[in-house]
Structure formats: structure tokens, C-alpha cells
C-alpha positions in Angstrom: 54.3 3.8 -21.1 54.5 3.1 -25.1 56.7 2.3 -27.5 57.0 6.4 -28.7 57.9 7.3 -25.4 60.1 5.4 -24.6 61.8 5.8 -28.1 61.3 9.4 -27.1 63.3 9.2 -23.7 66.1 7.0 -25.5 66.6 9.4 -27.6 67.1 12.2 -25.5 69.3 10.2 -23.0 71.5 9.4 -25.9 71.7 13.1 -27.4 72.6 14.2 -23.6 75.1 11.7 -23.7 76.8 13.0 -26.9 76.3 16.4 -25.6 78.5 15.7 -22.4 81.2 13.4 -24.6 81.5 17.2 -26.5 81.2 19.1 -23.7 83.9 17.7 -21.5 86.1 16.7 -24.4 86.4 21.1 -24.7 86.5 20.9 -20.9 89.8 18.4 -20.9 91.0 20.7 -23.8 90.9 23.7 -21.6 92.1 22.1 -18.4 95.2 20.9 -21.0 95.5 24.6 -22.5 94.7 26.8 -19.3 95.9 24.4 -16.4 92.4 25.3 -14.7 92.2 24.2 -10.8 90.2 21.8 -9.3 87.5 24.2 -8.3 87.1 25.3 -11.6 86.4 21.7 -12.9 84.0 21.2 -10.3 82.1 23.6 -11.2 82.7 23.4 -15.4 81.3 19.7 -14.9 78.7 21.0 -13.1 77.9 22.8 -16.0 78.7 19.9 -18.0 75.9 18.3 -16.2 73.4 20.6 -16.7 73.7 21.4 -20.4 73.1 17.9 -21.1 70.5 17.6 -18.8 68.6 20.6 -19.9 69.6 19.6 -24.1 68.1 15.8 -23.0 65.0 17.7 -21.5 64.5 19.9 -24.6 64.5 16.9 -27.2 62.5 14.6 -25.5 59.6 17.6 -24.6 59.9 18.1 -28.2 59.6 14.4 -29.4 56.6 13.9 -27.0 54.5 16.9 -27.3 52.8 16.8 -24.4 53.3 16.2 -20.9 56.8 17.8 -21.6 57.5 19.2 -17.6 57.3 15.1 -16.9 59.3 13.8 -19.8 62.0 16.5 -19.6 62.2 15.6 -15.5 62.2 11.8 -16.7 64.9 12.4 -19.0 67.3 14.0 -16.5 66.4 11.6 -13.8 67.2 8.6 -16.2 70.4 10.5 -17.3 71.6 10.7 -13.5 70.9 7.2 -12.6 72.8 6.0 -16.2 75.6 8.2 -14.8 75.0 6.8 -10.9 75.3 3.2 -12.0 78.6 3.4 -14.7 80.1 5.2 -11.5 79.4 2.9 -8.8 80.3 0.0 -11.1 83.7 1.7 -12.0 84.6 2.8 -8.7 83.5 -0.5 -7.4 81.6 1.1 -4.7 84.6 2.5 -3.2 82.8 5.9 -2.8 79.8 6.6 -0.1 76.6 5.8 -1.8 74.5 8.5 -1.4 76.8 11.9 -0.7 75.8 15.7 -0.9 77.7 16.2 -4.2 75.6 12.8 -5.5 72.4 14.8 -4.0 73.4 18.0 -5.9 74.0 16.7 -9.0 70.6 14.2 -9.0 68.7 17.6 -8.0 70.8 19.7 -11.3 70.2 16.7 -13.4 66.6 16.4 -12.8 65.8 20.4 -12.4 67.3 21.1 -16.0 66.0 18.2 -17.6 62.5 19.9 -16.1 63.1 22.8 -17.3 64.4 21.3 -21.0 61.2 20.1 -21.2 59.3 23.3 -20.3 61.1 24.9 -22.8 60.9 23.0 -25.6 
């Protein structure tokens, strides 16, 4: 992998990072404001998740040019395992490694950084 690429990938994992710091900074607004329950949370982080994901996809398809499926999928991947490690490391592995809502979210994380990339 070169040097552009992987500039390309950084990138894109740092604007999906500022996208979620914006994203759920309106989210704790709104749980503040509207006193949303937990299922709603879920599911805005969710979403959280996969605007990022998908924004991370689109800027990195766009920096690279080509092979922008890949990149956009490598973008959302990295962006989940960034995410994966910061969690495990905070939680101090208190939390099962490998659950169905870490499976979800890899699969969201992954499928909209694809799809980013498609659509940039």
C-alpha cells in the first residue's frame, strides 16, 4: 500500500471521527432536551455509526479514485476496529469480546463505509 493511500484512509478515518464527535454531541443534546429512552439511543448511535462510516467511505473513494468499493470498505473496517480497541481498553475487557451488537455494528461499519465509497 503507498504513502497516498494510506494518507487517503487517515484521512477519512479522521473526518468520520469528527463526524461522530458532531453527531453524538446533537445526540447528548437531544437525550438532554427530549429525555429520549434507551431504545432510542440505541438506535440514534446506530445511526451515529453509520453516517460516519458512510461520510469516511465517501472521502476516502474520493481521495483514491479508484478501487473506491475497497477503500470505502477499508475505511469502515479501520473505523470499527479504532472504535473496538478504545472500547476494550476503556472497559478493560469487562465486556464479552465478540457479542451480536459488536457483530452488528462491525457489519454497519463496514457495509456503509462500502457503500461511501461506491458513492463517491
Amino acid at each position: 500500500m503507498n504513502s497516498s493511500k494510506t494518507g487517503a484512509l487517515i484521512r477519512a478515518l479522521l473526518v468520520s471521527y469528527m463526524v461522530s464527535g458532531l453527531l453524538l454531541l446533537a445526540l447528548s443534546f437531544a437525550l438532554y432536551r427530549l429525555k429520549l429512552k434507551e431504545a432510542q439511543i440505541n438506535q440514534a448511535v446506530f445511526a451515529v455509526y453509520g453516517i460516519a462510516c458512510l461520510t469516511g467511505g465517501f472521502v476516502c473513494g474520493k481521495i483514491t479514485g479508484s478501487r473506491r468499493f475497497f477503500w470505502g470498505l477499508s475505511s469502515g473496517l479501520l473505523y470499527f476496529a479504532v472504535l473496538f480497541v478504545l472500547s476494550q481498553a476503556i472497559n478493560h475487557g469487562a465486556s464479552p469480546i465478540f457479542s451480536s451488537r459488536t457483530a452488528a455494528v462491525m457489519l454497519l461499519c463496514t457495509a456503509a463505509g462500502a457503500i461511501g465509497g461506491i458513492l463517491s
